[in-house]
Phi, psi and omega in degrees: 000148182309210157219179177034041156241350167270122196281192218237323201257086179262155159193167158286127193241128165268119185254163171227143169247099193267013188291328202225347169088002179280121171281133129206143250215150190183161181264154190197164185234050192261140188253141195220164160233019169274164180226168187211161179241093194228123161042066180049004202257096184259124197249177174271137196257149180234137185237115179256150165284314159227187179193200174299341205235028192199288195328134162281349157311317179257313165339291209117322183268128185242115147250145180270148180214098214229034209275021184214000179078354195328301171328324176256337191284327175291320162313317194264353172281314158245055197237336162302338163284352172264143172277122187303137202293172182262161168309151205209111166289146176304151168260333191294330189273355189253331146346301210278000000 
């Protein structure tokens, strides 16, 4: 392996998935400045949106997970772009 291209600071990390509130610690050189207290222990925290314990591929389970509003900033953001629906005339009056 090269050398002085892999960082030095692996150290044990708390990801958190916060969608579902599941903690679990793995080592990571990931840089955070939150802390977290697991089992008297204080680790550095990573706040995930999803994870293993959430992801519908290993769940199983299809959930909307919307922790940012993307879904509506995107509607209002692009409603200007629809085309208005059209009006439906009587048919009977127009026949004639």
């Amino acid at each position: 392996m090269k050398k002085g291209i892999h960082p030095e600071n692996y150290r044990l990390v708390a990801f958190k998935d916060m969608s579902n509130e599941d903690v679990f610690i793995t080592k990571s050189a990931a840089e955070t400045n939150e802390t977290i207290e697991v089992d008297g222990v204080e680790y550095p925290l990573v706040k995930l949106e999803i994870s293993r314990t959430s992801h519908p591929y290993y769940t199983g389970k299809t959930k909307l997970i919307d922790t940012a509003g993307r879904i509506d900033r995107f509607r209002s953001k692009y409603a200007k772009f629809q085309k208005p629906a059209k009006e439906e005339a009587p048919a009977d009056s127009e026949k004639k």
